[in-house]
Structures are given as C-alpha cells and as structure tokens.
PyMOL Python script that loads the backbone (N, CA, C, O; Angstrom):
from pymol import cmd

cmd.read_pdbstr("""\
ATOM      1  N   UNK A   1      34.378  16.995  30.432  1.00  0.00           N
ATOM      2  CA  UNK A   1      34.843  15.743  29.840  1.00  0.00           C
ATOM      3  C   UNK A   1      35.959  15.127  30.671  1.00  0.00           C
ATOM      4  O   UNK A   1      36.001  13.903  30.798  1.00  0.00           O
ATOM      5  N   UNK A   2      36.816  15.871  31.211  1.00  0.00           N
ATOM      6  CA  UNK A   2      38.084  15.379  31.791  1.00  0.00           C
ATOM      7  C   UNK A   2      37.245  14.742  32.989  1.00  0.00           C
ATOM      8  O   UNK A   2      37.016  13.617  32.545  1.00  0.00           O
ATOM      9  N   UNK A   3      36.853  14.787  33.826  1.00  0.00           N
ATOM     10  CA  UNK A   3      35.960  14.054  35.050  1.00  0.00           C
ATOM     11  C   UNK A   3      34.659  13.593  34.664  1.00  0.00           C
ATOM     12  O   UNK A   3      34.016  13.087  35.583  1.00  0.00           O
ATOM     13  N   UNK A   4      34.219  13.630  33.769  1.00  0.00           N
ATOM     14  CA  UNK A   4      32.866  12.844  33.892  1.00  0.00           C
ATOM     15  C   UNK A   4      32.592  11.871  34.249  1.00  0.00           C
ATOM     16  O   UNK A   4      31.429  11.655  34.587  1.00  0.00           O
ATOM     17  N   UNK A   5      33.789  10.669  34.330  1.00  0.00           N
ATOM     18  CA  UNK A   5      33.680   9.275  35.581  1.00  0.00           C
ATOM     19  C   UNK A   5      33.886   9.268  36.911  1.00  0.00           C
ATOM     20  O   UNK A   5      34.034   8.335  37.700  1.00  0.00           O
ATOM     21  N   UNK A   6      33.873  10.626  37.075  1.00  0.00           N
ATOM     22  CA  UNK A   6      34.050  10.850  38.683  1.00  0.00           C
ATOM     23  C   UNK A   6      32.923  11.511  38.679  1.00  0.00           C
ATOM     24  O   UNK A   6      33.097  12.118  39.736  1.00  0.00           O
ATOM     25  N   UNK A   7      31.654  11.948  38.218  1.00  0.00           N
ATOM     26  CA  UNK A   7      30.155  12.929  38.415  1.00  0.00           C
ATOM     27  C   UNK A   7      29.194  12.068  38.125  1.00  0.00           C
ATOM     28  O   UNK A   7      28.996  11.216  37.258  1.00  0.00           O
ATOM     29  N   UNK A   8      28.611  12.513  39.105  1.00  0.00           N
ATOM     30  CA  UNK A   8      26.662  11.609  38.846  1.00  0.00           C
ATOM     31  C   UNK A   8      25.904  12.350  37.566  1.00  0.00           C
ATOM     32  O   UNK A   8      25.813  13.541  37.269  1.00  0.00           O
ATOM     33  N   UNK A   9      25.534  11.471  37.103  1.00  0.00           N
ATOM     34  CA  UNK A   9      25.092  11.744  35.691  1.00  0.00           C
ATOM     35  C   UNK A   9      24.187  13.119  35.462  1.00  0.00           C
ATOM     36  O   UNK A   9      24.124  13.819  34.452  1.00  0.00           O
ATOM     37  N   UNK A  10      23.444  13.288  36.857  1.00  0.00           N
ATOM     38  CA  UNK A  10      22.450  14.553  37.383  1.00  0.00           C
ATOM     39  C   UNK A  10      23.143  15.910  37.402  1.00  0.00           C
ATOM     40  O   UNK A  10      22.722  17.063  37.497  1.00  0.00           O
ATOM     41  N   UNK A  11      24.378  15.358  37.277  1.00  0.00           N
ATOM     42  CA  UNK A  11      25.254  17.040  37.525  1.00  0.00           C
ATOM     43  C   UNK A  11      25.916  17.367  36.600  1.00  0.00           C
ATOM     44  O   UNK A  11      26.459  18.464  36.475  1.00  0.00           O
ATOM     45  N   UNK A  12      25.975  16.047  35.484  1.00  0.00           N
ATOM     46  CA  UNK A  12      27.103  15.982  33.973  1.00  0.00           C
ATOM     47  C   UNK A  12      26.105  16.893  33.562  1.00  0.00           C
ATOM     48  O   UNK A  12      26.454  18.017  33.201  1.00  0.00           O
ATOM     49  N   UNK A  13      24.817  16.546  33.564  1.00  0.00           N
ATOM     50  CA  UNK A  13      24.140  16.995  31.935  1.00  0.00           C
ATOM     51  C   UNK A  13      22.895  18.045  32.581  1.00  0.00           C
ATOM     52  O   UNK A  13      21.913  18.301  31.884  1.00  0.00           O
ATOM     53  N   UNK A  14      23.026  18.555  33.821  1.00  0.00           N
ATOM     54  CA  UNK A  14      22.242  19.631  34.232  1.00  0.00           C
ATOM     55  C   UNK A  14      22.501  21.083  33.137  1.00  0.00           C
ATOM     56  O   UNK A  14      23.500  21.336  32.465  1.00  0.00           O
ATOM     57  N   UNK A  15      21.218  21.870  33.264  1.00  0.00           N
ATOM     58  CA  UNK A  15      21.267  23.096  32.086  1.00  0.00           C
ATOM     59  C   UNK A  15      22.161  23.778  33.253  1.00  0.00           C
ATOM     60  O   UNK A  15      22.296  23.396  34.416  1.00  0.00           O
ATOM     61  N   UNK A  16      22.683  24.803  32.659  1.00  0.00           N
ATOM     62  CA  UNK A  16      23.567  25.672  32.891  1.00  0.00           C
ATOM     63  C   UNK A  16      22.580  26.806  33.893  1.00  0.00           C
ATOM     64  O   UNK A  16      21.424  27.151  33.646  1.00  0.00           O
ATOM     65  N   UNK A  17      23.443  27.243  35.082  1.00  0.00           N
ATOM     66  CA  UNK A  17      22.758  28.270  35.492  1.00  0.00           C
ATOM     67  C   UNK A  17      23.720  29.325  36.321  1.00  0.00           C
ATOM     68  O   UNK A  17      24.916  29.271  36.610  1.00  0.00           O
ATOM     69  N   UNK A  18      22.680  30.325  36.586  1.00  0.00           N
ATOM     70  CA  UNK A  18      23.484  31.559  37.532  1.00  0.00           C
ATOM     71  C   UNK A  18      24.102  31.481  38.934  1.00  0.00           C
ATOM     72  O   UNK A  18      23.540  30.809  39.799  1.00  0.00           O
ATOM     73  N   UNK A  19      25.163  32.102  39.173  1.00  0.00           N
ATOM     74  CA  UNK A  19      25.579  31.549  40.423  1.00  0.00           C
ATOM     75  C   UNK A  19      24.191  31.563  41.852  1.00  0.00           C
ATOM     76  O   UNK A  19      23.962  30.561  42.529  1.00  0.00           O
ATOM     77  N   UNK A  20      23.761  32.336  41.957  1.00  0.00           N
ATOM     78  CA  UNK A  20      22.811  32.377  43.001  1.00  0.00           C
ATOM     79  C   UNK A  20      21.553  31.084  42.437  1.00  0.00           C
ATOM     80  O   UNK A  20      20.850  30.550  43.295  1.00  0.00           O
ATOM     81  N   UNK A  21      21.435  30.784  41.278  1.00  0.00           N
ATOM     82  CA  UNK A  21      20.099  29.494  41.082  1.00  0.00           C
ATOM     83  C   UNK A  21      21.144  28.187  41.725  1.00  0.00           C
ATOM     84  O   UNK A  21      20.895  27.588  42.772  1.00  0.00           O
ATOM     85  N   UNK A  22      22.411  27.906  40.784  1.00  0.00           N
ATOM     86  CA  UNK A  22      23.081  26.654  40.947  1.00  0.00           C
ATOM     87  C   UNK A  22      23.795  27.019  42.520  1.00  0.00           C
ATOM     88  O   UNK A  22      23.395  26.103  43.238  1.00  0.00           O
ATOM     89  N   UNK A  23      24.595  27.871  43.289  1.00  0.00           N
ATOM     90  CA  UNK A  23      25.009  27.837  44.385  1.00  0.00           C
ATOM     91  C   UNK A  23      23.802  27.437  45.348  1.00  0.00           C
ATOM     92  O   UNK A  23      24.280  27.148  46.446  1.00  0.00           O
ATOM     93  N   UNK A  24      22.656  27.335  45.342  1.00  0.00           N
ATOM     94  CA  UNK A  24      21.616  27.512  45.859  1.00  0.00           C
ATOM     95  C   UNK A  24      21.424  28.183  46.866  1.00  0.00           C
ATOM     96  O   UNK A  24      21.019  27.730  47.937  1.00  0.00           O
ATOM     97  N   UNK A  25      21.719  29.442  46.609  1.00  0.00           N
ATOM     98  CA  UNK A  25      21.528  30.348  48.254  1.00  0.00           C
ATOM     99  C   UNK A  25      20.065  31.427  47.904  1.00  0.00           C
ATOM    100  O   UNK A  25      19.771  32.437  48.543  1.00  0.00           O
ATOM    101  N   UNK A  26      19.216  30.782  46.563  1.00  0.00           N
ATOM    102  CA  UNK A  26      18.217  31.697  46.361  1.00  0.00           C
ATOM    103  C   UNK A  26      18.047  32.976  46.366  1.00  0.00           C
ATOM    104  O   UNK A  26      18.444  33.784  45.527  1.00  0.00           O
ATOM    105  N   UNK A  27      17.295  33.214  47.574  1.00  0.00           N
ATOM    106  CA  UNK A  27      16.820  34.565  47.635  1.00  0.00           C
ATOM    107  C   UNK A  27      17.628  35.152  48.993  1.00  0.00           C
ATOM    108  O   UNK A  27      17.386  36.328  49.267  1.00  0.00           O
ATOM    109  N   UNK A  28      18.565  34.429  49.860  1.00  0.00           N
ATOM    110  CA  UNK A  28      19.549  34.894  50.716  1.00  0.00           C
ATOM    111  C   UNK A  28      19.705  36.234  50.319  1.00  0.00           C
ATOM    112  O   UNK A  28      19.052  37.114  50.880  1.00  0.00           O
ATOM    113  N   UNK A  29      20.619  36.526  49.277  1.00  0.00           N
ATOM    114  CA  UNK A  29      21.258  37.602  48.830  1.00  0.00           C
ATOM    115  C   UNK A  29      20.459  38.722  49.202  1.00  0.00           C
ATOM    116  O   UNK A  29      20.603  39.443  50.189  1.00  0.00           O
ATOM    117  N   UNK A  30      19.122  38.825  47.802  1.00  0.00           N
ATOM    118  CA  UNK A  30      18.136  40.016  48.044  1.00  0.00           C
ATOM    119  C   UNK A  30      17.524  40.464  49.137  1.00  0.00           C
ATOM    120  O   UNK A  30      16.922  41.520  49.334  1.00  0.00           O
ATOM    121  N   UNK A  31      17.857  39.057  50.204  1.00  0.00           N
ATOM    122  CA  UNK A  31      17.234  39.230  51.553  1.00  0.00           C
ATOM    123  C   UNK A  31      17.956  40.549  52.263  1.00  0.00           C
ATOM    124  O   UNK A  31      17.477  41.592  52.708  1.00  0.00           O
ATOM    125  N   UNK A  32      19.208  40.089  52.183  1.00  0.00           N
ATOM    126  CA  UNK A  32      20.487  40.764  52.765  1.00  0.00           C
ATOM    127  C   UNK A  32      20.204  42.356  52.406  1.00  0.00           C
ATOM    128  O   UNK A  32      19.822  43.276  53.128  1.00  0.00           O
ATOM    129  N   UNK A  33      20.531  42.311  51.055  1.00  0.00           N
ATOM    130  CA  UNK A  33      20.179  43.496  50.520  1.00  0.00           C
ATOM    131  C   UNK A  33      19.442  44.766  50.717  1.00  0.00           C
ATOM    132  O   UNK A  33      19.701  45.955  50.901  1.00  0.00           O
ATOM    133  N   UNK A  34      18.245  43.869  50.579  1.00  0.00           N
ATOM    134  CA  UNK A  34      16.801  44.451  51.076  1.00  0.00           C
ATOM    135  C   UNK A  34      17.171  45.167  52.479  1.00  0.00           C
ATOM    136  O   UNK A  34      17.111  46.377  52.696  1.00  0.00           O
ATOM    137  N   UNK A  35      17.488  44.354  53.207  1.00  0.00           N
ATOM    138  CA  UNK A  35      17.950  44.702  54.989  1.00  0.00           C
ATOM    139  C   UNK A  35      19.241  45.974  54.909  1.00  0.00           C
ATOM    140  O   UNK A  35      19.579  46.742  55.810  1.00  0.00           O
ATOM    141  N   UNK A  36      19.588  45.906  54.014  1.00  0.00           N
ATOM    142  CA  UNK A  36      21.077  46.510  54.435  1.00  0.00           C
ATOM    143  C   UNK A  36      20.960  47.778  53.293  1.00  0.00           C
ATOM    144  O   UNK A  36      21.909  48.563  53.296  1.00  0.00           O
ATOM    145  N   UNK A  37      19.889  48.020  52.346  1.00  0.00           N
ATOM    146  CA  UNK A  37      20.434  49.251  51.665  1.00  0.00           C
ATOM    147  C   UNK A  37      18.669  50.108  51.418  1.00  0.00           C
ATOM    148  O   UNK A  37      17.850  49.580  50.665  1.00  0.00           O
ATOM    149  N   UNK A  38      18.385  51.264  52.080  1.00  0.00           N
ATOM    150  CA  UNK A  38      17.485  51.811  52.235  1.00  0.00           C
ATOM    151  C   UNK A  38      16.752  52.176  51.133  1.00  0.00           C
ATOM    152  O   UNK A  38      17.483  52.512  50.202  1.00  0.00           O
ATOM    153  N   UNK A  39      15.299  52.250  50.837  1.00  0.00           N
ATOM    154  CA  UNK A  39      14.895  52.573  50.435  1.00  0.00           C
ATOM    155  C   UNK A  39      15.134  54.079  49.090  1.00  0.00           C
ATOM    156  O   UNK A  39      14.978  54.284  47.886  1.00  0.00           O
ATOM    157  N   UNK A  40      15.703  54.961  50.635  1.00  0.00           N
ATOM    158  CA  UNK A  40      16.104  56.309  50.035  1.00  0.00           C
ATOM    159  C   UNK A  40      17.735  56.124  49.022  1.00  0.00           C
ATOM    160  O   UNK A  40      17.788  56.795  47.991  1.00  0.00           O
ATOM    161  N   UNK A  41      18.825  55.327  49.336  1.00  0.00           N
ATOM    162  CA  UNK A  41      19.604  54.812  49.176  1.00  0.00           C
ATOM    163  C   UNK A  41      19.541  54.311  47.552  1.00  0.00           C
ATOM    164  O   UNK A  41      20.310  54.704  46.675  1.00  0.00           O
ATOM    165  N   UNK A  42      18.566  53.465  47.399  1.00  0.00           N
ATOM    166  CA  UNK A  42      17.978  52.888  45.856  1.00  0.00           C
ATOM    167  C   UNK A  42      18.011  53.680  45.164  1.00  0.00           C
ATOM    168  O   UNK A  42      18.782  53.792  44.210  1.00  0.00           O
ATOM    169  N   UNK A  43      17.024  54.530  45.562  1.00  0.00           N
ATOM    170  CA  UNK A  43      16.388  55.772  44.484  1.00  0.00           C
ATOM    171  C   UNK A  43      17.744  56.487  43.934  1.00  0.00           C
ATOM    172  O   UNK A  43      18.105  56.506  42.757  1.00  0.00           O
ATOM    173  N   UNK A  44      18.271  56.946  44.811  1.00  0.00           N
ATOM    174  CA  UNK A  44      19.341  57.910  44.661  1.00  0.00           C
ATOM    175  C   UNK A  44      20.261  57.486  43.884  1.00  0.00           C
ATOM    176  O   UNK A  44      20.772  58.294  43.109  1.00  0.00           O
ATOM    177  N   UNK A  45      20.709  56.086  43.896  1.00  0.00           N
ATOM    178  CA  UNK A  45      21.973  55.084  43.381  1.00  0.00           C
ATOM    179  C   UNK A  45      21.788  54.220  42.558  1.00  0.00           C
ATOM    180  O   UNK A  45      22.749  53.555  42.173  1.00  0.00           O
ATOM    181  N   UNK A  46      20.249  53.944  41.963  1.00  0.00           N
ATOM    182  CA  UNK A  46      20.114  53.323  41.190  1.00  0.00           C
ATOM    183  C   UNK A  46      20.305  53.456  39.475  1.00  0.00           C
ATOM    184  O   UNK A  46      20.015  52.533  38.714  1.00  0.00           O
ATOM    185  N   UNK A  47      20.814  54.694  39.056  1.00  0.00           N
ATOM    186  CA  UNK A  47      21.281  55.040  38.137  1.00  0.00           C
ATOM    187  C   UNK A  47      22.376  55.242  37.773  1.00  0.00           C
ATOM    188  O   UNK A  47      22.741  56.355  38.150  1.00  0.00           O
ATOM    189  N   UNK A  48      23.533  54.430  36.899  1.00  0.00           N
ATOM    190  CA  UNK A  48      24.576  54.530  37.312  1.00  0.00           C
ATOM    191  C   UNK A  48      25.184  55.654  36.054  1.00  0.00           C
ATOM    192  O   UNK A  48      24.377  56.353  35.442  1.00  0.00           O
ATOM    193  N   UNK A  49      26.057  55.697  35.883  1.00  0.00           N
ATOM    194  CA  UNK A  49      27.362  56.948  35.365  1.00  0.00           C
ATOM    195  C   UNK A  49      26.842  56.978  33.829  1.00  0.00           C
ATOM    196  O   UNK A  49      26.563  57.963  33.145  1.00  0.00           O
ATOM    197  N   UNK A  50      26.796  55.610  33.494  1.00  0.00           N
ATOM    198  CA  UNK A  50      26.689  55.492  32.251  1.00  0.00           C
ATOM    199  C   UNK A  50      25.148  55.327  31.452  1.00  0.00           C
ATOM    200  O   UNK A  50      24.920  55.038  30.277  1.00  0.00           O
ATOM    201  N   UNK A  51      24.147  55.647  32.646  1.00  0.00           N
ATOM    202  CA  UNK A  51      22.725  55.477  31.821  1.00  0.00           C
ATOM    203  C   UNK A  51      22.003  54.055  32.671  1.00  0.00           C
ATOM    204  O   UNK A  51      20.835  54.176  33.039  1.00  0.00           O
ATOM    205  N   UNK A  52      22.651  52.901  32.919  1.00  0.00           N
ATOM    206  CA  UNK A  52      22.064  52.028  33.091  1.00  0.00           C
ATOM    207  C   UNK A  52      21.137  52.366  34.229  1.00  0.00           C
ATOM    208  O   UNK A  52      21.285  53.437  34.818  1.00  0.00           O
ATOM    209  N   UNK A  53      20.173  51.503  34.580  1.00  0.00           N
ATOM    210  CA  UNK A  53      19.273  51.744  35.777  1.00  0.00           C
ATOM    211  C   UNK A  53      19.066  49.982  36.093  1.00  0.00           C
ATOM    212  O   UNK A  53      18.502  49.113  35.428  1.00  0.00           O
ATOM    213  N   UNK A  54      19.717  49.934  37.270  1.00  0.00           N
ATOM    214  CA  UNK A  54      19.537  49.019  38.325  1.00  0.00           C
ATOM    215  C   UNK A  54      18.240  48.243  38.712  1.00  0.00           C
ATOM    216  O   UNK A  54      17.279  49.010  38.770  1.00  0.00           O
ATOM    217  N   UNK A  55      17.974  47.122  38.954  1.00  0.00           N
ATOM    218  CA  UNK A  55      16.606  47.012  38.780  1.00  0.00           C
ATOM    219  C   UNK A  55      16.294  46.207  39.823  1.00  0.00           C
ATOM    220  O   UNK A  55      15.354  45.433  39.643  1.00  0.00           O
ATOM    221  N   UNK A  56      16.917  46.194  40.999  1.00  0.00           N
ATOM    222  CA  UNK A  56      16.605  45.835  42.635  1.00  0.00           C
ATOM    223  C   UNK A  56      17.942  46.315  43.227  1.00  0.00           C
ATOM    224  O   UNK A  56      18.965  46.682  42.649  1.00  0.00           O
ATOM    225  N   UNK A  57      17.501  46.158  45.244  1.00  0.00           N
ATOM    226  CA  UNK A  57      18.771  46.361  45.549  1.00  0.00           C
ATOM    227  C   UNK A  57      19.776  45.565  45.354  1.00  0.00           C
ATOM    228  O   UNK A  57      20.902  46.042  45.211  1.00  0.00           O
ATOM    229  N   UNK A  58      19.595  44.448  45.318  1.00  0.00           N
ATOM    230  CA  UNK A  58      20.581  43.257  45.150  1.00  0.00           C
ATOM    231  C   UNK A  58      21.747  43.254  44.336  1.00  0.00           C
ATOM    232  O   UNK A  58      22.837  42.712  44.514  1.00  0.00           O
ATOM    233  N   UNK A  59      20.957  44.543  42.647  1.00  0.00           N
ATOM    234  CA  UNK A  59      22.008  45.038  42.016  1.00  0.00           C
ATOM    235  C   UNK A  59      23.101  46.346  42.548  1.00  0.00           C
ATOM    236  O   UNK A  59      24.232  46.686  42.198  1.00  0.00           O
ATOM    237  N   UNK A  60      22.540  46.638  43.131  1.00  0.00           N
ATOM    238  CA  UNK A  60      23.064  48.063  43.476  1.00  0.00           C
ATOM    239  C   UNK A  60      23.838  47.244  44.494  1.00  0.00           C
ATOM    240  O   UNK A  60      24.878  47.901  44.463  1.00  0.00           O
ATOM    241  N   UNK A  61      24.104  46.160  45.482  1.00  0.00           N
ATOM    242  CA  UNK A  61      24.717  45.868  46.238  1.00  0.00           C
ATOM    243  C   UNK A  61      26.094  45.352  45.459  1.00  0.00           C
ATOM    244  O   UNK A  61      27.203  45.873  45.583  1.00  0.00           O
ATOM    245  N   UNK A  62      25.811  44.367  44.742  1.00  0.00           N
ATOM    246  CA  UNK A  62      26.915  44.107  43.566  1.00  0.00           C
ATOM    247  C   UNK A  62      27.428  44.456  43.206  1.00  0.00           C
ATOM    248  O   UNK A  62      28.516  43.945  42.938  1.00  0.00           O
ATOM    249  N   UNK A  63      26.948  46.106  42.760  1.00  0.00           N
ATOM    250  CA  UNK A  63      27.500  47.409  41.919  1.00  0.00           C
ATOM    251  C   UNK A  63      28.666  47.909  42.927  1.00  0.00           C
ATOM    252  O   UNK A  63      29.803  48.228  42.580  1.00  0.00           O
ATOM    253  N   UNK A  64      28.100  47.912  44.380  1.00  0.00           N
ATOM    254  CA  UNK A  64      28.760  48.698  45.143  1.00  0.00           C
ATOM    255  C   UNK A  64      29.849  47.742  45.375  1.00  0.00           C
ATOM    256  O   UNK A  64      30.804  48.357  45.851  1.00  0.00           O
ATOM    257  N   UNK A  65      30.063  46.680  45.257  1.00  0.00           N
ATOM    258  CA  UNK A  65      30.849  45.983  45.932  1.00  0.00           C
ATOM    259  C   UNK A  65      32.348  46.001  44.391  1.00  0.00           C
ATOM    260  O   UNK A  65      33.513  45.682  44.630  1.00  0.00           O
ATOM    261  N   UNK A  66      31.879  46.413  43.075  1.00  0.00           N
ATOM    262  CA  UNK A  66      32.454  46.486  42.304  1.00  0.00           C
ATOM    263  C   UNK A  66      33.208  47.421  41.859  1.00  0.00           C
ATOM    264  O   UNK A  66      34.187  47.329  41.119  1.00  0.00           O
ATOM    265  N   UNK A  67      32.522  48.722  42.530  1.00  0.00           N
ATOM    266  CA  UNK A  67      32.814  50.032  42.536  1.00  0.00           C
ATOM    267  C   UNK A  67      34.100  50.180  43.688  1.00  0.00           C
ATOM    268  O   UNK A  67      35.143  50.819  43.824  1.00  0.00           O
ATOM    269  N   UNK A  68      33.321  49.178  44.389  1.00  0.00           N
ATOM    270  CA  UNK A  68      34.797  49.805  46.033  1.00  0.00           C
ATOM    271  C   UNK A  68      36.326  48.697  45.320  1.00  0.00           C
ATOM    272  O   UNK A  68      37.357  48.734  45.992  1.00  0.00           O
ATOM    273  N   UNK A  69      36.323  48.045  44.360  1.00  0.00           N
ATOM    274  CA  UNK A  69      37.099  47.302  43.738  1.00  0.00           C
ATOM    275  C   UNK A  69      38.365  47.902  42.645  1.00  0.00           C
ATOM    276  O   UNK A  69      39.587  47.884  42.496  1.00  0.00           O
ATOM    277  N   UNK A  70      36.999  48.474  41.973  1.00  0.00           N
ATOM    278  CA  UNK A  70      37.242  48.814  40.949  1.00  0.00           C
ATOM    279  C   UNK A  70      36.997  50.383  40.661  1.00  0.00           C
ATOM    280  O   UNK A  70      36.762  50.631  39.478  1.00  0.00           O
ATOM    281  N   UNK A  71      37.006  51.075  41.217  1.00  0.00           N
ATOM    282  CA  UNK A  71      36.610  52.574  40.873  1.00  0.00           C
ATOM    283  C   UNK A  71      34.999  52.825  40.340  1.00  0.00           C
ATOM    284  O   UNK A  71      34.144  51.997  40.026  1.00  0.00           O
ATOM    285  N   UNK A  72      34.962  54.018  40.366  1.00  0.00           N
ATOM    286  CA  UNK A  72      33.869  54.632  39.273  1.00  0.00           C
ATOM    287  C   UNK A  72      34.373  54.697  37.802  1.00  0.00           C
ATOM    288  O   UNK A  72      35.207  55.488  37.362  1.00  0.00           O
ATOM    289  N   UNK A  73      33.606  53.559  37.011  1.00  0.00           N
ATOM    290  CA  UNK A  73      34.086  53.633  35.764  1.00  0.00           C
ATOM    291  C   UNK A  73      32.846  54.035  34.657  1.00  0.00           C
ATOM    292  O   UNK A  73      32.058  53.115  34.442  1.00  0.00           O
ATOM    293  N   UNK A  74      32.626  55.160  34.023  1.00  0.00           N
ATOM    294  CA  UNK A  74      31.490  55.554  33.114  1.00  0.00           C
ATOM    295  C   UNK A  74      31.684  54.541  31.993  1.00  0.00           C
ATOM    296  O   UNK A  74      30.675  54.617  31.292  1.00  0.00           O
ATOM    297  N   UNK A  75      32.443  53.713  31.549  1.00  0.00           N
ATOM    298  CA  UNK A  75      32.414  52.941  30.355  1.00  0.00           C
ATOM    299  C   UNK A  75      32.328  51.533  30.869  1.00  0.00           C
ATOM    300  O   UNK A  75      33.323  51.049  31.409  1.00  0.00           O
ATOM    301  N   UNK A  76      31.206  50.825  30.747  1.00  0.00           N
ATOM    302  CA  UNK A  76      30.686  49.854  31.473  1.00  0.00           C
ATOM    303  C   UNK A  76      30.189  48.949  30.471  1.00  0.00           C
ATOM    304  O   UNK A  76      29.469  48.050  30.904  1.00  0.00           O
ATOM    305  N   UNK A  77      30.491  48.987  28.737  1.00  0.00           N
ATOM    306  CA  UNK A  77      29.784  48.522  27.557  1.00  0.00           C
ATOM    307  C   UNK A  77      30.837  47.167  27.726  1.00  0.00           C
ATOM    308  O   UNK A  77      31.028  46.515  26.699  1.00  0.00           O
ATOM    309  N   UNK A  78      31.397  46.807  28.753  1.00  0.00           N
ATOM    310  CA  UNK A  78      32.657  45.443  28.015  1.00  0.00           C
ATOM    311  C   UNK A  78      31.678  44.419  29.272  1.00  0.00           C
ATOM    312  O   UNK A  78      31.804  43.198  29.170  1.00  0.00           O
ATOM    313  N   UNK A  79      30.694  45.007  30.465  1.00  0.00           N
ATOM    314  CA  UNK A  79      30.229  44.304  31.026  1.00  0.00           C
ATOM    315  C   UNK A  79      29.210  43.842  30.765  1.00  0.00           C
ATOM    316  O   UNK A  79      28.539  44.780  30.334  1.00  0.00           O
ATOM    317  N   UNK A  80      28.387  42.582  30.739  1.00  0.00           N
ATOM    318  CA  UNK A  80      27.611  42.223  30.161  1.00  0.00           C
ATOM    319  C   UNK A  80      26.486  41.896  31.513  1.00  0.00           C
ATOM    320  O   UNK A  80      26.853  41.643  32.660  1.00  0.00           O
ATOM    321  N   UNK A  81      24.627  42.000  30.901  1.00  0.00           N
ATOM    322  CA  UNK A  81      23.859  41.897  31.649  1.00  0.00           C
ATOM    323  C   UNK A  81      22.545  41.220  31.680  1.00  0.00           C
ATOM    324  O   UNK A  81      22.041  41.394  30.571  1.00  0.00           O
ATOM    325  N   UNK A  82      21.854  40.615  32.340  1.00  0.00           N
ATOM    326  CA  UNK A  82      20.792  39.736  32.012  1.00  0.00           C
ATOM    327  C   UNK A  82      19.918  40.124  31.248  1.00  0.00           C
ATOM    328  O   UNK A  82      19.294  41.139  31.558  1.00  0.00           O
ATOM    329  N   UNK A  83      19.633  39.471  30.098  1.00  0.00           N
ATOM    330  CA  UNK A  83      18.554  40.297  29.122  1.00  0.00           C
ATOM    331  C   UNK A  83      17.086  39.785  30.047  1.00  0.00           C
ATOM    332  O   UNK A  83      16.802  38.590  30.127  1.00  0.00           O
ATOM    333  N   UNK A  84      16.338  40.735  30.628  1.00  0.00           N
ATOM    334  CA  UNK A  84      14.644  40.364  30.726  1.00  0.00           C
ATOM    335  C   UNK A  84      13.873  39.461  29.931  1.00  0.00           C
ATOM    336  O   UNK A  84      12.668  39.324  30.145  1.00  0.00           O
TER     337      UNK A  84
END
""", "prot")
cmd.dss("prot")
cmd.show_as("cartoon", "prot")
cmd.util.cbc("prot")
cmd.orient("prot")
C-alpha cells in the first residue's frame, strides 16, 4: 500500500510466490546442486536428525548451507515446509 503509485499494476496484484519462481532463477539452483552434490552424498544425507527426508539435492544443499550456520539442530518442528 505505501508504494503502490510507484508499481505497475502487473506487480501490485501478482499471486504470491517462492523465492526461486518470483526471483526467476528457475531451475539454476537444482542445476547447481545436481553438479555439486553426488549421488552417493544424497543417499547418505538425505535423512536428517529429526526424521525428515529430503526430497532432491537442492534440499540437502539448503540444509547444508543452514547447518554450516546454524549447527546440527534435532528440533526442527519451528521450521516450516512445502506441503506436496
């Protein structure tokens, strides 16, 4: 509301989306991913402390980048995740 006379009407009233749909860098990321975290790597890491299971590398890249941040934390219920 505070700027809406400064925005094209296409960008006021667009639906809401995820950073990778609205940043538009697509499928960049998973590309990256894909390239940079092995096969064997997935398997092994795709289950994390608390039960969850990861469901490409793209997550597990995220994870890792959250983990080197933030520690290994087994209580992970305050983070929230894309429902399928």
């Amino acid at each position: 509301k505070a700027i809406e006379k400064e925005l094209p009407e296409k960008v006021l009233n667009r639906p809401k989306a995820k950073f990778w749909e609205g940043g538009g860098i697509g499928e960049i990321l998973a590309e990256y991913a894909s390239k940079h975290i092995s096969d064997h790597d997935f398997k092994e890491e795709k289950e994390l402390p608390n039960g969850w299971v990861l469901n490409s590398k793209e997550e597990l890249m995220y994870y890792r980048i959250f983990r080197e941040h933030f520690g290994e934390q087994v209580n992970l219920d305050w983070m929230g995740r894309t429902k399928k």
